[in-house]
N, C-alpha and C positions, 0 to 999 in steps of 0.2 A: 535482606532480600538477596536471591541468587542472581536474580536478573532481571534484565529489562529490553521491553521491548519498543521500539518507534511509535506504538498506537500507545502504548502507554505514557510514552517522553508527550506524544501530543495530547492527553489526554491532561498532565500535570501542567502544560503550557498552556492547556484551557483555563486549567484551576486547578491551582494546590487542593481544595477540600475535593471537589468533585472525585479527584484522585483518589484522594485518600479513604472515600466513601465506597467506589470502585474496586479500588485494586488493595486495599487495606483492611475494610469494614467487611467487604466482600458481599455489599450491596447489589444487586440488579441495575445497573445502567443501562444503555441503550442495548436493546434485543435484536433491533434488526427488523426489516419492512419489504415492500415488494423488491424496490432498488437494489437491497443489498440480497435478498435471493437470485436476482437478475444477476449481480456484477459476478456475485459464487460461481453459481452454473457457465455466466462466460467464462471465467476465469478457468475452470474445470476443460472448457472445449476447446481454450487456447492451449494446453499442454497436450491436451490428448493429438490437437493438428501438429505440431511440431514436431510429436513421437512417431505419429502413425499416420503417414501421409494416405494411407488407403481405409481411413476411420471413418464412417458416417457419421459427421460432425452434425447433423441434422436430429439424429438419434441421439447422438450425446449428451446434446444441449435438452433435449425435450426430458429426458429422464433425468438429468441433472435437475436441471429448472424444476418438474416437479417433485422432488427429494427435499429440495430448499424450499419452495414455498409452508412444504407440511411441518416444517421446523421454524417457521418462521413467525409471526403475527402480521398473515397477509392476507386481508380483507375486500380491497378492491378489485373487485372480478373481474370488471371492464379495463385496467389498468392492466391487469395481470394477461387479460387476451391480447391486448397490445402489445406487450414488450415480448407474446410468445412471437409473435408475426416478426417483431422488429429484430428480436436474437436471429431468427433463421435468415433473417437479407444481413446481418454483419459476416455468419458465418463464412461467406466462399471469399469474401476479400481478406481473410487473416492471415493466408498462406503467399497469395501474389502481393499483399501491402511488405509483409516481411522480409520477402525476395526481391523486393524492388529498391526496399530501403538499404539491405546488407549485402546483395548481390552473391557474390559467392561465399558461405560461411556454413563451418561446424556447429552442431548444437552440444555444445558441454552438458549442461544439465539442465534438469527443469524443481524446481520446489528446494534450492540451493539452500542447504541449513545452515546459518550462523548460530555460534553459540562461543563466542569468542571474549578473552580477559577484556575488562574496558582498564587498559593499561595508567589514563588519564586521570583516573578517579582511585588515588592511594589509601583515602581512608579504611576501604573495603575489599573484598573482594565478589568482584560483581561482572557478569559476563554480559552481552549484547546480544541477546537473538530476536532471532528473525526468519524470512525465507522470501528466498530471490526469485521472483519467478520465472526467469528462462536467462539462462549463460551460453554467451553465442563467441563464437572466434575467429575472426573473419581472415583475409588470406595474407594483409600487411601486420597480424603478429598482434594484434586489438585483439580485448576480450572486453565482452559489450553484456554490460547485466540492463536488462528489460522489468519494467514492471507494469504487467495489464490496468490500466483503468475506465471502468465504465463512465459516462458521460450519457448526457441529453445532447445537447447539439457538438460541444467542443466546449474547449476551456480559452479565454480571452488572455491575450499577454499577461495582463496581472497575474489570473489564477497561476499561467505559466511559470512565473519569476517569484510565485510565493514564497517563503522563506522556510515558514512549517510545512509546505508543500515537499519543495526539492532536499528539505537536509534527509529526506527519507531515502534519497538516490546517495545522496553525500552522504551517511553513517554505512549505506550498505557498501557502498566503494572501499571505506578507511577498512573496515572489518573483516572486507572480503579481501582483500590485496594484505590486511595482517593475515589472514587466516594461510592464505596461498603463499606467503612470506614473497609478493610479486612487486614491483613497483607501480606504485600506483597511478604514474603516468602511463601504464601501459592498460590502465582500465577506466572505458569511455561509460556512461550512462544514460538512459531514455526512459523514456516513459511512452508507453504505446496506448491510445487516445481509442476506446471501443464507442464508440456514437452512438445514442439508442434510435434517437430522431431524426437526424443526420438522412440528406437523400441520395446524396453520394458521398464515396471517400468515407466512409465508415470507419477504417482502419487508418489511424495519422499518429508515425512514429516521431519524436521529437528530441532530440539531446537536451541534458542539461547539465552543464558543467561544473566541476568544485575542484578547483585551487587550491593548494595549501591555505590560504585565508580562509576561505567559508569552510573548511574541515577543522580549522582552529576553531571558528566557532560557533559551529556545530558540536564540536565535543564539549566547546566552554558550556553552553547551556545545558547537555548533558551531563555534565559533572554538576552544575549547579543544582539540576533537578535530582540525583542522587544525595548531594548535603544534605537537602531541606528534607529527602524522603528521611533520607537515616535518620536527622537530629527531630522529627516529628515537628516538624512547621509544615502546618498544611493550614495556609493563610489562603482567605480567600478572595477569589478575582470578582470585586465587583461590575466588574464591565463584562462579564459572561452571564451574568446574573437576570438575564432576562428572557422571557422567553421564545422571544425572536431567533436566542440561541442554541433552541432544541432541547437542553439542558431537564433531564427528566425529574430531576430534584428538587427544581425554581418551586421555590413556595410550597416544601412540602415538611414534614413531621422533620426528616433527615435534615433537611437545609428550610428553614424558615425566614 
């Protein structure tokens, strides 16, 4: 393997086989649903506002959104005319939620590409990509990487302090400050909160932090999920093995 990416370290942390079914056998895993044409399409109108502050985010989102739904397997009509109503009220709080949280700040870039050595992992040579969604700099000498996520109401401290959650913030930090050759106390990380449901406050930006510890080990499990790719263990997690877990293989020809 040339590389790897965070949905795929999360995908191997679900399960070794599922992984290996995925991203090895080159199975069809999950395809994607209204949600994840929802979160595309925001995701699309947040870069376009950050670029072009005189952009009809209104038009963006609606031609986005439907781009995504025709590529997607999205069935619910009634669902799908909701979340069209619910995109247009997140859109005018994306730009003053941003400005309120960073106050005065540059925007470096938007769709930031990593594809950087993962220096940790000797056996191989294997690189880390990814893509940042929005690089900010604000006026005390901080560079702040952002990454949009859709949401129903918000996420509760748990989902906040998840482990598989935030190392997504914590790998893009260690790779992006090697990539920049920057110190990486000089780069803070958030996660930006898009609410679908939500009646107010749609847009809720939030830090989350990584230490030298949680980047230790975050690349520990990262290098651990590389051995087992290389050396073909792809054991499987019976505690995902159900269907409560989405898991599109649970009891099928592939995984039985």
């Amino acid at each position: 393997m040339s590389h790897i990416s965070f949905s795929e370290l999360k995908n191997w942390d679900f399960c070794p086989f599922y992984h290996k079914l995925v991203h090895i056998d080159k199975l069809k895993g999950f395809e994607g649903n209204e949600y994840t044409a929802f979160g595309s399409a925001i995701h699309k109108v947040c870069e376009v506002a950050v670029m072009d502050n005189g952009a009809n985010l209104k038009e963006e989102f609606l031609k986005s959104f439907l781009d995504e739904i025709q590529s997607a397997p999205c069935e619910n009509k009634k669902l799908l005319k909701e979340m069209k109503t619910q995109g247009e009220a997140i859109l005018p709080e994306i730009l003053p939620a941003l400005e309120d949280f960073f106050e005065n700040y540059e925007v470096l870039s938007v769709e930031e590409q990593l594809y950087e050595p993962i220096k940790e992992f000797v056996e191989s040579e294997v690189n880390f990509k990814g893509y940042i969604d929005l690089v900010l700099k604000t006026d005390d000498g901080k560079v702040h990487i952002i990454d949009w996520k859709t949401c129903s109401w918000g996420w509760d401290s748990r989902k906040k302090s998840d482990k598989m959650v935030t190392y997504q913030l914590t790998l893009y930090k260690h790779f992006f400050a090697q990539k920049l050759q920057i110190d990486p106390a000089d780069v803070e990380t958030h996660f930006a909160l898009l609410k679908r449901t939500a009646k107010q406050n749609r847009v809720e930006f939030f830090r989350v932090t990584s230490g030298p510890k949680k980047t230790q080990n975050a690349l520990k499990l990262l290098s651990k999920a590389l051995y087992n790719i290389k050396n073909k263990r792809h054991i499987k997690n019976r505690l995902s093995c159900t269907a409560g877990y989405g898991c599109k293989f649970y009891r099928t020809k592939d995984c039985p």
